[in-house]
TIZABA-939096 format. One record per residue (C-alpha): residue in one letter; x, y, z; residue number from 1. Coordinates in pm, whole numbers. Layout:
N
+----+--------+--------+--------+-----+
! aa !     px !     py !     pz !   i !
+----+--------+--------+--------+-----+
!  a !      X !      Y !      Z ! NUM !
...
+----+--------+--------+--------+-----+
This chain:
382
+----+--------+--------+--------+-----+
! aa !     px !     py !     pz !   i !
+----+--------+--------+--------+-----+
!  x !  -8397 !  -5912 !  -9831 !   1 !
!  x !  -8366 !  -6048 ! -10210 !   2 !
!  x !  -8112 !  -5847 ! -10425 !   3 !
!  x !  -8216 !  -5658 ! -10722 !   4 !
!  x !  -7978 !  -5511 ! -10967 !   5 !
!  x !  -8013 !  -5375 ! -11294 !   6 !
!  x !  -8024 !  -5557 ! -11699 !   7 !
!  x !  -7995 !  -5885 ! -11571 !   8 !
!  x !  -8115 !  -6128 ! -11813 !   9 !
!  x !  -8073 !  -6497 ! -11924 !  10 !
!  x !  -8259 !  -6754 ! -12125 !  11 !
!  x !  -8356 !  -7123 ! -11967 !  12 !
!  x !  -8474 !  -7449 ! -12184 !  13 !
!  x !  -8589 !  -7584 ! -11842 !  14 !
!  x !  -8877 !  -7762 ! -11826 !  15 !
!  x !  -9142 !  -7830 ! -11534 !  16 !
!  x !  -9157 !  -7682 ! -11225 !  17 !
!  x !  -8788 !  -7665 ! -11050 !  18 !
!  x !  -8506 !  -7497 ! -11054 !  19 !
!  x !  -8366 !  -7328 ! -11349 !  20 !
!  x !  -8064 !  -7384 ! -11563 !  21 !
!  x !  -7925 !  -7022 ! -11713 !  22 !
!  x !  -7791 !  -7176 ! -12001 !  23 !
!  x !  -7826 !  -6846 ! -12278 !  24 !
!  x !  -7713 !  -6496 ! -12284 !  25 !
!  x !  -7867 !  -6204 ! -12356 !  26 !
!  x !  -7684 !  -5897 ! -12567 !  27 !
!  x !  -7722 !  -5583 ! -12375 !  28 !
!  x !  -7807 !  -5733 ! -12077 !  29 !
!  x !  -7554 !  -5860 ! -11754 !  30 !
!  x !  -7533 !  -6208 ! -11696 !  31 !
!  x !  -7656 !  -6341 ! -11326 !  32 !
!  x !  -7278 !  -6432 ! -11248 !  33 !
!  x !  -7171 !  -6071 ! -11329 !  34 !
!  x !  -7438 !  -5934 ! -11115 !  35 !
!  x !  -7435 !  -6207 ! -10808 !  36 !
!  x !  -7253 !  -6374 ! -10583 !  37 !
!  x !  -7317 !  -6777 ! -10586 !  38 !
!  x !  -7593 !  -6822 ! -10264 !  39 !
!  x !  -7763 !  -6487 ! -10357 !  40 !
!  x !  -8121 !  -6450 ! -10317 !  41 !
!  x !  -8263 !  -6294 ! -10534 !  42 !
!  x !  -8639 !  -6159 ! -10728 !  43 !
!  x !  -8642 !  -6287 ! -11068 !  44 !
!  x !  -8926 !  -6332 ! -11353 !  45 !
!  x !  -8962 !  -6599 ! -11595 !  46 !
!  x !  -9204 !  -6569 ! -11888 !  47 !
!  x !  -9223 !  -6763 ! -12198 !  48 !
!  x !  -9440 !  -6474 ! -12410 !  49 !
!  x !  -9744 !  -6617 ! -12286 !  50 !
!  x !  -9711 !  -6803 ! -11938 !  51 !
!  x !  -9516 !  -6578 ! -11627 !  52 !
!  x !  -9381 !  -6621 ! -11280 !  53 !
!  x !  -9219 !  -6424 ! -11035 !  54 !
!  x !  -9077 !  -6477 ! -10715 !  55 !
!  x !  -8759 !  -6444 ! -10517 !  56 !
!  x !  -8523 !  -6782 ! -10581 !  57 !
!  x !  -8140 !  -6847 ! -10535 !  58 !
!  x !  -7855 !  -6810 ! -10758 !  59 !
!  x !  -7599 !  -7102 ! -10751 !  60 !
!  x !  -7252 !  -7067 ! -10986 !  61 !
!  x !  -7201 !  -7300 ! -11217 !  62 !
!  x !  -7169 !  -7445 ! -11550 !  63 !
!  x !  -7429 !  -7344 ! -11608 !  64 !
!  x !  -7538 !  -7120 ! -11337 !  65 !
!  x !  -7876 !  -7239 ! -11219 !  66 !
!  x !  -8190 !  -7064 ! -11016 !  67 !
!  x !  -8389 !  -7213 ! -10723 !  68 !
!  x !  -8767 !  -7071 ! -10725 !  69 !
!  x !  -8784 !  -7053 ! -10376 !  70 !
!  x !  -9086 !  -6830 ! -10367 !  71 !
!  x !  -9338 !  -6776 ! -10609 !  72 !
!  x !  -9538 !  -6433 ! -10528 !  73 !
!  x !  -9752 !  -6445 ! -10873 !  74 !
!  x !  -9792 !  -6613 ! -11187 !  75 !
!  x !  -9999 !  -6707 ! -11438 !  76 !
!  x ! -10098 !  -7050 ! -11301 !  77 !
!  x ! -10315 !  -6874 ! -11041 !  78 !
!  x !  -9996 !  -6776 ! -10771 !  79 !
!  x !  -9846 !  -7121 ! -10818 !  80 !
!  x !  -9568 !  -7220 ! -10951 !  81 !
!  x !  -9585 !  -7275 ! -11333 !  82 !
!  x !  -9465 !  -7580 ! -11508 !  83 !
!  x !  -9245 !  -7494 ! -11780 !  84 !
!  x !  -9279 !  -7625 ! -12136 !  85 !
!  x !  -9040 !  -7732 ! -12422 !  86 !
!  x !  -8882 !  -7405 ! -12552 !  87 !
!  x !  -8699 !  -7098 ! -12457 !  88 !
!  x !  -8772 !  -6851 ! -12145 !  89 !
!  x !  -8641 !  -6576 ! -12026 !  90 !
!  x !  -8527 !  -6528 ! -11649 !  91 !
!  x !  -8460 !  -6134 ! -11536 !  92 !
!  x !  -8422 !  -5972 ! -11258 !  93 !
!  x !  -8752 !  -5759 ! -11138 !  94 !
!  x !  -8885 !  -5529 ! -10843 !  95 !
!  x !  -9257 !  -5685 ! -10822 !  96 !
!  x !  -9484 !  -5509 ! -10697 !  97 !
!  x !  -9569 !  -5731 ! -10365 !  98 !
!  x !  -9190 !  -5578 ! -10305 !  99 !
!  x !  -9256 !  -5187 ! -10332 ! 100 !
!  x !  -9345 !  -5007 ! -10058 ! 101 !
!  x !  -9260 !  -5323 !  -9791 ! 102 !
!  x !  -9273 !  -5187 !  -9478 ! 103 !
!  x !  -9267 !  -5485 !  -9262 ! 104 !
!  x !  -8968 !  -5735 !  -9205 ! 105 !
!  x !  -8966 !  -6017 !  -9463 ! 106 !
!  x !  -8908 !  -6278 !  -9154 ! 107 !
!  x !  -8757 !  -6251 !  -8810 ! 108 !
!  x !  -8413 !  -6493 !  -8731 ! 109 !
!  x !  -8317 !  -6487 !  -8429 ! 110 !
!  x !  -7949 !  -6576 !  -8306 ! 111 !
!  x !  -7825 !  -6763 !  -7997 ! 112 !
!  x !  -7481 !  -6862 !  -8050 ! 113 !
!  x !  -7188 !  -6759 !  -8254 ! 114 !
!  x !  -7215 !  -6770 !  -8658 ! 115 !
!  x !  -7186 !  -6607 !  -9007 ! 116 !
!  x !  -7495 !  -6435 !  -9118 ! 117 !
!  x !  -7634 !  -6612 !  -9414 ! 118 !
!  x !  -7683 !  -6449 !  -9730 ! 119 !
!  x !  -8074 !  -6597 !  -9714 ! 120 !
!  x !  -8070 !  -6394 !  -9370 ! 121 !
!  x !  -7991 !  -6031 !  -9511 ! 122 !
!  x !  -8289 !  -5798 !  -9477 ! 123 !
!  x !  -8438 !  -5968 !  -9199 ! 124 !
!  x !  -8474 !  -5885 !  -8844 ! 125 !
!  x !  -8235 !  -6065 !  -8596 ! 126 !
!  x !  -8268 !  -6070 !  -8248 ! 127 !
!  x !  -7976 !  -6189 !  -8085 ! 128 !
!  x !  -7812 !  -6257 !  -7737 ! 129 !
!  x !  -7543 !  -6469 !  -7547 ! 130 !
!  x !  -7209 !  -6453 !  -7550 ! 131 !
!  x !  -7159 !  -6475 !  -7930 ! 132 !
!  x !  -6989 !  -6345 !  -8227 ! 133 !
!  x !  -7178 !  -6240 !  -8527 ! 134 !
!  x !  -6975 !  -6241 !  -8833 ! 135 !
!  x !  -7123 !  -6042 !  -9138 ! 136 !
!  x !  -7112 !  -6186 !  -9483 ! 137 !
!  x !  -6868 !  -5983 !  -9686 ! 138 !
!  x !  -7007 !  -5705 !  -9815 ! 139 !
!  x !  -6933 !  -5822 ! -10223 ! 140 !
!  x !  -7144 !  -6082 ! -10188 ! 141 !
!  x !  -7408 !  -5951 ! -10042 ! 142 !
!  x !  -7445 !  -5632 ! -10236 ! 143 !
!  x !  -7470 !  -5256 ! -10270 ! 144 !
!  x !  -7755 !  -5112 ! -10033 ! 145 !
!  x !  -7833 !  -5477 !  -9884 ! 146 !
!  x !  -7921 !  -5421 !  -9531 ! 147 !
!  x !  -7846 !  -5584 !  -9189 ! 148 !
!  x !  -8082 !  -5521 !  -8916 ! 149 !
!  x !  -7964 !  -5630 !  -8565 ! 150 !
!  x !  -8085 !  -5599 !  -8190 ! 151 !
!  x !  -7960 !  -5750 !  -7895 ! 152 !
!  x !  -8228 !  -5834 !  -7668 ! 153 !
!  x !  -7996 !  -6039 !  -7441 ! 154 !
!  x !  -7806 !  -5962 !  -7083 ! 155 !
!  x !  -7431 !  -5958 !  -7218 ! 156 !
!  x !  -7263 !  -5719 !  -7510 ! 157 !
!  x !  -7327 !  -5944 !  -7887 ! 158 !
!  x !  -6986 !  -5865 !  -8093 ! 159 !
!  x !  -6990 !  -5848 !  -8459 ! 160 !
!  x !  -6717 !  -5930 !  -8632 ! 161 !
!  x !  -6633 !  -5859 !  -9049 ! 162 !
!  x !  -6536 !  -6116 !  -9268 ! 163 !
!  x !  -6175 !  -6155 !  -9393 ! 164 !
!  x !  -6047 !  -5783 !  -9488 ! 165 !
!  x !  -6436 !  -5586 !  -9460 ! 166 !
!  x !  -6463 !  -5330 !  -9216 ! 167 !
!  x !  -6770 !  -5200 !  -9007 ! 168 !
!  x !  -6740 !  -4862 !  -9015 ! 169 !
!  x !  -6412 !  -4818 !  -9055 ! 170 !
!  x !  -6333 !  -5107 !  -8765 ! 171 !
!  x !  -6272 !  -5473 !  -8815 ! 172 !
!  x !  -6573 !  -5500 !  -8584 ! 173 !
!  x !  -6824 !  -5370 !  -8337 ! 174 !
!  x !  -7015 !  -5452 !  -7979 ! 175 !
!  x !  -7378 !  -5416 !  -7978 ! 176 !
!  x !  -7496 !  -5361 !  -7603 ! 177 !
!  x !  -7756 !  -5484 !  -7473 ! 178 !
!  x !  -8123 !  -5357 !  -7597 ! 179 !
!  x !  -7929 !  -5169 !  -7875 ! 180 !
!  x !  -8023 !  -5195 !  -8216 ! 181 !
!  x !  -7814 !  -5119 !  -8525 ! 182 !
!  x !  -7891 !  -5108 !  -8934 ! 183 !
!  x !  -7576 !  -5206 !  -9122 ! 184 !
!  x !  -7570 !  -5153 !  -9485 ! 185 !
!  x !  -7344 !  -5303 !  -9774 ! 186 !
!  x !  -7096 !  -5102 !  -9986 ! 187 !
!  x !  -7118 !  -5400 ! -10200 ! 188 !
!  x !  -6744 !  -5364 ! -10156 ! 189 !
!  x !  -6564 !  -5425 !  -9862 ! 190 !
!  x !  -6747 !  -5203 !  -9622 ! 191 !
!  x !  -7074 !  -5183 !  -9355 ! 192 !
!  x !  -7211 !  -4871 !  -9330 ! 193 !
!  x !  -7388 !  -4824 !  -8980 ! 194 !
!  x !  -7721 !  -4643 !  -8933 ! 195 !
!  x !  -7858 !  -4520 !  -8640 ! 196 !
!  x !  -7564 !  -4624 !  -8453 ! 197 !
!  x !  -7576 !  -4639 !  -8073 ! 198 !
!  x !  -7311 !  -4501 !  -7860 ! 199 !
!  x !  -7009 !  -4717 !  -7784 ! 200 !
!  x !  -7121 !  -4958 !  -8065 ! 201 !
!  x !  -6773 !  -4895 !  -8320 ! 202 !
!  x !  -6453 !  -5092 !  -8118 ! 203 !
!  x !  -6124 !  -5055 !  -8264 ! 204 !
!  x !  -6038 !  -5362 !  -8344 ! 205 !
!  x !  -5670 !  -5287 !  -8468 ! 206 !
!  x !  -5399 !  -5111 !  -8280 ! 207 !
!  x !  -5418 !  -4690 !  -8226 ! 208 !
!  x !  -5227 !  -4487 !  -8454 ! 209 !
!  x !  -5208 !  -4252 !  -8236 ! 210 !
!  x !  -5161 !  -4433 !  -7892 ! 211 !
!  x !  -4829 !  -4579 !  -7927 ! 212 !
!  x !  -4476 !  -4521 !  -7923 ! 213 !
!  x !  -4333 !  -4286 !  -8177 ! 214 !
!  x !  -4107 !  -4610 !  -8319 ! 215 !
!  x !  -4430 !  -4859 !  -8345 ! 216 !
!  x !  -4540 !  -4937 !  -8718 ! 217 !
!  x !  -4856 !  -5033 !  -8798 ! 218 !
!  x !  -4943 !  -5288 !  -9061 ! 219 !
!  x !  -5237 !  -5534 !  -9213 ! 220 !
!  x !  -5530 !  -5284 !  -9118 ! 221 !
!  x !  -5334 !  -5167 !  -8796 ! 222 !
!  x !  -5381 !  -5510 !  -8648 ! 223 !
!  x !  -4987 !  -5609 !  -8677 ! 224 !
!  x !  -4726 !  -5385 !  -8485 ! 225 !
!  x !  -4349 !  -5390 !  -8534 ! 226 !
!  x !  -4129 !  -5234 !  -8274 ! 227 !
!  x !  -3757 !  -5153 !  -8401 ! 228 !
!  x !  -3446 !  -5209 !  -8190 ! 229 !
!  x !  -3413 !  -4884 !  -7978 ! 230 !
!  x !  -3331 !  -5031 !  -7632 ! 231 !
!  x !  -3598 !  -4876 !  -7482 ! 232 !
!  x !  -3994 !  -4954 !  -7375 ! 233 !
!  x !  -4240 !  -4896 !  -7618 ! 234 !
!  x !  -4578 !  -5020 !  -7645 ! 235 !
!  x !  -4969 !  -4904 !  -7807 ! 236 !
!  x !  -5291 !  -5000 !  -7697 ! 237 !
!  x !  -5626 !  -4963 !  -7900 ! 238 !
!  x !  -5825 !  -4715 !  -7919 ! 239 !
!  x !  -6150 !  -4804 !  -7760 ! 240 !
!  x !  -6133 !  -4946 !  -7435 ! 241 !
!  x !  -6295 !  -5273 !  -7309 ! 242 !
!  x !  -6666 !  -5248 !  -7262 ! 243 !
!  x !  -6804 !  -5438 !  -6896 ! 244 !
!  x !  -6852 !  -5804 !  -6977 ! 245 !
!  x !  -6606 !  -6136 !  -7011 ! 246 !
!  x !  -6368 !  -6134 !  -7343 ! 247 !
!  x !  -6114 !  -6295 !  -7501 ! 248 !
!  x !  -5911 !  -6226 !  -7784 ! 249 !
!  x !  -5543 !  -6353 !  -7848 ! 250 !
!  x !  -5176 !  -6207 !  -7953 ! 251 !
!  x !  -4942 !  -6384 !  -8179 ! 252 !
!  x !  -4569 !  -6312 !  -8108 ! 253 !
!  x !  -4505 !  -6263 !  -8492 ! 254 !
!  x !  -4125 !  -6194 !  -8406 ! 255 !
!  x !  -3837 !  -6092 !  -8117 ! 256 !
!  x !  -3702 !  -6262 !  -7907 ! 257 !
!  x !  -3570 !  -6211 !  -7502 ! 258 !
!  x !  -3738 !  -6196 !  -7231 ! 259 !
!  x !  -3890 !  -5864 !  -7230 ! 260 !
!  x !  -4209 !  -5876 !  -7462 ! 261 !
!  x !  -4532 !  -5791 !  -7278 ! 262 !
!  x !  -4858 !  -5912 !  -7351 ! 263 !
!  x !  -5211 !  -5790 !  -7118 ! 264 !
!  x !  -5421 !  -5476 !  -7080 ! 265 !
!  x !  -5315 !  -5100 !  -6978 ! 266 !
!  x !  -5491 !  -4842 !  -6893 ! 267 !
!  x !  -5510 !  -4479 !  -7028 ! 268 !
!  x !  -5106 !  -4471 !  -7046 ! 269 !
!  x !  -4869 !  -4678 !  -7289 ! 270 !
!  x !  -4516 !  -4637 !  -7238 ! 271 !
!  x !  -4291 !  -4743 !  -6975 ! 272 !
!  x !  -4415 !  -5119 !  -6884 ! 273 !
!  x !  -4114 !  -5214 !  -6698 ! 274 !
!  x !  -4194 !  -4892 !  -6410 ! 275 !
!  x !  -4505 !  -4714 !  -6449 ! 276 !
!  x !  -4791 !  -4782 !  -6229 ! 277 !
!  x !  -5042 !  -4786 !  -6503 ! 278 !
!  x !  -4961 !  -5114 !  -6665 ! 279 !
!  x !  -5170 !  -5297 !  -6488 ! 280 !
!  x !  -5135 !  -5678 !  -6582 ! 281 !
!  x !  -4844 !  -5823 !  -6780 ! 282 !
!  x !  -4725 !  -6158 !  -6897 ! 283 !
!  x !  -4358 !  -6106 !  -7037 ! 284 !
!  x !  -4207 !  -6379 !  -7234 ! 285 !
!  x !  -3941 !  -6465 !  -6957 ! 286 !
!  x !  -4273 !  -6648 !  -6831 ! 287 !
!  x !  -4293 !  -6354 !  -6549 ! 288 !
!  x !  -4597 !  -6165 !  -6470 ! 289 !
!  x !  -4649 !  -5842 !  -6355 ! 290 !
!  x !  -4905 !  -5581 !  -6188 ! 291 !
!  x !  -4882 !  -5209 !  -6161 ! 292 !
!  x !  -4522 !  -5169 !  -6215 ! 293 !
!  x !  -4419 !  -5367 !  -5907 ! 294 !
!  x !  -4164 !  -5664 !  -5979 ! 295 !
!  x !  -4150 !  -5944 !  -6175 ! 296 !
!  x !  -4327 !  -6241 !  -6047 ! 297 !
!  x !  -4289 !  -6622 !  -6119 ! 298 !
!  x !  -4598 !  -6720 !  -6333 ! 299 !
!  x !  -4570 !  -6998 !  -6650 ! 300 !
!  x !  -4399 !  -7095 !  -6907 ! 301 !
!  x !  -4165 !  -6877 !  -7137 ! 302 !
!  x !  -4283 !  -6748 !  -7482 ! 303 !
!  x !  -4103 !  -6632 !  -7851 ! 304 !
!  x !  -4143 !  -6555 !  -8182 ! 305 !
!  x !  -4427 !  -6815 !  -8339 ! 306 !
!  x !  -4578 !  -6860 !  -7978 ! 307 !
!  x !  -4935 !  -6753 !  -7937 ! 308 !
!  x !  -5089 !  -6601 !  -7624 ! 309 !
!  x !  -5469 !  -6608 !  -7519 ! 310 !
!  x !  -5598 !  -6324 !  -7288 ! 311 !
!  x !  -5950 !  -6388 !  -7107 ! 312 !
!  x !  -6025 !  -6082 !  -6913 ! 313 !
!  x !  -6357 !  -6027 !  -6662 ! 314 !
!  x !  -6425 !  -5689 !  -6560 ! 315 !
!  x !  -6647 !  -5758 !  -6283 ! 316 !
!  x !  -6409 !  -5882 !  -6083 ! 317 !
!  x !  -6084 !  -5739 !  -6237 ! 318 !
!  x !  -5945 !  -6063 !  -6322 ! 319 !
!  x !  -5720 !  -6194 !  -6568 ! 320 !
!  x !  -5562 !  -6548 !  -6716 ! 321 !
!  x !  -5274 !  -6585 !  -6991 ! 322 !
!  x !  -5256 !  -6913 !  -7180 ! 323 !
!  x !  -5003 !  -6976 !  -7418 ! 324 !
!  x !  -5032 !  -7191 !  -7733 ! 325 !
!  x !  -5331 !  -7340 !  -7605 ! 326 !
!  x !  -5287 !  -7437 !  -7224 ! 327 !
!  x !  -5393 !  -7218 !  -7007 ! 328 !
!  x !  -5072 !  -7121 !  -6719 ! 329 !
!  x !  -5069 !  -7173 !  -6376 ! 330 !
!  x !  -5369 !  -7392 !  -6357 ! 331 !
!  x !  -5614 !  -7108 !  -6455 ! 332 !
!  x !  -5935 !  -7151 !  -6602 ! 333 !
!  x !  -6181 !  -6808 !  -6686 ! 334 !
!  x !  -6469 !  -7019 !  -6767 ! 335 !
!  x !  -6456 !  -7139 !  -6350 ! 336 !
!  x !  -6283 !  -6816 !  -6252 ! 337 !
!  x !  -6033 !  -7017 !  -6079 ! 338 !
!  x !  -5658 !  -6936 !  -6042 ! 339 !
!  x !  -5640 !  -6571 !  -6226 ! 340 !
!  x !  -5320 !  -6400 !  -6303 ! 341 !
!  x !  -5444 !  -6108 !  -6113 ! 342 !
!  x !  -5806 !  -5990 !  -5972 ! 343 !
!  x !  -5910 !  -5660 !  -5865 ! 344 !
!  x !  -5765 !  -5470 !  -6186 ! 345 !
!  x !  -6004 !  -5200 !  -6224 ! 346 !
!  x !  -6033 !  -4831 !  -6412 ! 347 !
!  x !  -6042 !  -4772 !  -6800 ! 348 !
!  x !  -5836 !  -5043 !  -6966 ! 349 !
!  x !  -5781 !  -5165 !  -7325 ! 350 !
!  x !  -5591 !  -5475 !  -7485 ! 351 !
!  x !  -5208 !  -5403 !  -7543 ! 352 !
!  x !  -4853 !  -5540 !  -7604 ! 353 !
!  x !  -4499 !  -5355 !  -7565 ! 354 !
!  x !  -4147 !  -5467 !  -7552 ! 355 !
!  x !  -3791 !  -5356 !  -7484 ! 356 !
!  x !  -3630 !  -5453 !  -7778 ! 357 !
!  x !  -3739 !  -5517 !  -8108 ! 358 !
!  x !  -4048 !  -5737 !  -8149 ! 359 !
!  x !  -4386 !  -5749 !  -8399 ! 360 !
!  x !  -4714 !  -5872 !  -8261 ! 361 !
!  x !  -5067 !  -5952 !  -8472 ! 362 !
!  x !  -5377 !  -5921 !  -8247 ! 363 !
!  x !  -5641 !  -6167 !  -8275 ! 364 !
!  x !  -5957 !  -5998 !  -8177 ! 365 !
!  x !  -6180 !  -6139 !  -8424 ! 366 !
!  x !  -6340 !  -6478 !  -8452 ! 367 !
!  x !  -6184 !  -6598 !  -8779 ! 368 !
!  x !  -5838 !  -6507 !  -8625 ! 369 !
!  x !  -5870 !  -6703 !  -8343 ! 370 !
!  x !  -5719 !  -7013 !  -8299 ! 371 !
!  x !  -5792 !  -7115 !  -7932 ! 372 !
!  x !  -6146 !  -7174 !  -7791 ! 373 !
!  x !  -6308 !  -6867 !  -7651 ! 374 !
!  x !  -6380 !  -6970 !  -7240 ! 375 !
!  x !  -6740 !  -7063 !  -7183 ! 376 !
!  x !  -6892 !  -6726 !  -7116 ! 377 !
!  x !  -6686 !  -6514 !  -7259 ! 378 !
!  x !  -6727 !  -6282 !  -7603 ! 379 !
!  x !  -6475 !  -6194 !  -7883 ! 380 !
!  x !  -6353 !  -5843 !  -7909 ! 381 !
!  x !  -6416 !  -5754 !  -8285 ! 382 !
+----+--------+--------+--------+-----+
C-alpha cells in the first residue's frame, strides 16, 4: 500500500511527462528524504497553480532525490498523465480520494520460493506456499502503520523471517501454518506488530531465558550463549518447540574448545547431556554422536571454536543429519533422506547446544544468518 505521511513538500523544474527531480525545499514542510526511505511508494500530487496530477509513484535518494509517477489516478489532462511545462511545481504528499475508504486489496502477489518482501509489495495480499522463507523489509523503511498481509495456502509451514535486528512480535521470526493468515504491521521502527495472530504462529527464534542453565548468558537478542568454566553440563534450548515439517537452521561454535560441546535437539529437559535420557540426538565436537544418553558413538569429523554446524531435522520420521562447515558427515544427505544421524526421535523437541566446559554458541535460525544451503525441502526456523 503507498505511504502517506504528513507536510511533505518539494518543488520540481521537471518538464514533460516522467519522473520527477525534487530539486527545491519547502519552509515548514519535511523534505521526501526525511519522510522516506529510498524505494518507497508512495501518493503524491503535483500542481503547477493551474494544471494537477495525482497518483502513487516511487521515491529514489539522490542528489537530487527524484519521483517515478507510476500511477496516475486523476489529473487535469482527463486521468492521464500531464506533461509538465517550463517553471516551478510543487510535489506533496496527499490521501486522494480514490484512496479513502479502500476496502479491497490494491493487487494480489503471490509467493513461491524464498525472498524479501518488496517495499512495492506492502499492502498487498500474498498468498504463499513451499518450503520458503519470507523475509520482511525492515520496518524503518517501510513505515509506521504500513501493513503486511500474508496467507499460506500451501501444504508445508511458510517461515518469516525479520530483517537484520527487527523483530516480529517480539521474535526474530515466525511460522505461518498452513491455511493461516496473519496481518503484520510496521512500528516504522524496528518492530512487526501481528494482528489476528493464529496459534503457534510466534517461534522463538533466540535462546530461552528461562530454559537454561543458571551459568548460561545470553547475548545479541538471546541468539548468542556463553557458558563459563564450571566443570559441569549446562545447556538451554528455545522456547518454542519445532513445529511438524523438515527444517534447518545452523550453530556457529563462536568459542571453547575440547571435546565436549554438543550441538542437536532436546526435548522438554536441558541439563545433563552427557546422562540423561532426554537428550535425544547429539553431535559433540570429539566428532561423536549420541542418542538418549546412551554412549558415545563414532560419527564424523571433529569440530572447535570458528567451526560451523548445520542441523536438518524431519519430524516425520524422527530423523536427523549434522554437517559441519559445509559437508554434510557420514555420507548423509536430508534432501534424499539417506544416511541420518539418528531416525525415530520422536516427542516435543526444540533446537539446542550445551557443553561441559566453557564454550559460546550463535544460532543461525534465520535466512540472512545462514551460510550453508538449506536441503531441498526443507524450511528455515525464524
Amino acid at each position: 500500500m503507498p505511504l502517506v505521511k504528513d507536510r511533505v513538500k518539494q518543488t520540481t523544474t521537471t518538464t514533460g511527462t516522467g519522473s520527477v527531480a525534487l530539486s527545491g525545499t519547502v519552509s515548514g514542510f519535511q523534505t521526501f528524504a526525511q519522510a522516506f526511505s529510498s524505494g518507497s511508494v508512495v501518493y503524491y500530487c503535483i500542481a503547477d497553480g493551474t494544471n494537477w496530477e495525482v497518483g502513487t509513484g516511487t521515491y529514489t535518494a539522490g542528489s537530487p532525490g527524484s519521483l517515478s509517477r507510476d500511477t496516475i489516478l486523476a489529473s487535469s489532462n482527463s486521468g492521464a498523465a500531464v506533461s509538465w511545462g517550463v517553471g516551478t511545481k510543487d510535489v506533496f504528499v496527499t490521501l486522494p480520494a480514490a484512496a479513502v475508504g479502500l476496502v479491497s486489496f490494491p493487487a494480489v502477489t503471490t509467493k513461491t520460493a524464498s525472498a524479501t518482501i518488496a517495499l512495492s509489495e506492502v499492502g498487498k495480499l500474498i498468498p504463499c506456499s513451499g518450503a520458503i522463507t519470507l523475509t520482511l523489509p525492515t520496518a524503518a523503511a517501510a513505515g509506521n502503520g504500513t501493513p503486511i498481509v500474508l496467507k499460506n495456502v500451501g501444504t508445508i509451514v511458510v517461515a518469516i523471517g525479520a530483517a537484520g535486528s527487527d523483530t516480529v512480535d517480539g521474535a526474530v521470526g515466525a511460522l505461518l501454518a498452513v491455511g493461516q493468515s496473519v496481518i503484520l504491521i510496521s512500528d516504522g521502527v524496528s518492530r512487526w506488530h501481528s494482528v489476528g495472530a493464529p496459534s503457534g504462529f510466534s517461534f522463538a527464534g533466540g535462546w530461552s531465558p528461562t530454559a537454561k542453565s543458571t551459568t548460561a548468558a545470553l547475548t545479541n537478542s538471546n541468539l548468542t550463549v556463553s557458558f563459563s568454566t564450571s566443570n559441569q553440563w549446562r545447556g538451554i534450548r528455545t522456547a518454542n518447540s519445532i513445529p511438524s515439517g523438515r527444517y534447518y537452521w545452523e550453530m556457529l561454535c563462536v568459542g571453547g574448545s575440547g571435546g565436549d560441546m554438543c550441538v542437536g535437539i532436546l526435548d522438554t529437559n536441558f541439563g545433563n547431556f552427557e546422562t540423561q535420557p532426554n537428550s535425544p540426538a547429539f553431535y559433540r565436537s570429539s566428532g561423536e554422536k549420541q542418542k538418549d544418553g546412551s554412549g558415545l558413538v563414532g560419527y564424523g569429523s571433529s569440530w572447535t571454536a570458528g567451526d560451523r554446524i548445520g542441523i536438518g531435522f524431519d519430524t516425520a520420521p524422527g530423523s536427523i543429519w549434522f554437517r559441519k562447515n559445509g559437508v554434510w558427515q557420514a555420507s548423509g544427505d536430508p534432501a534424499t533422506g539417506a544416511n541420518p544421524a539418528f531416525t525415530g526421535i520422536g516427542g516435543t523437541l526444540f533446537p539446542a547446544c550445551g557443553t561441559f566446559n566453557s564454550a559460546s554458541f550463535t544460532a543461525c535460525f534465520r535466512a540472512a544468518d545462514l551460510v550453508g544451503s538449506v536441503p531441498t525441502g526443507f524450511s528455515v526456523l525464524p
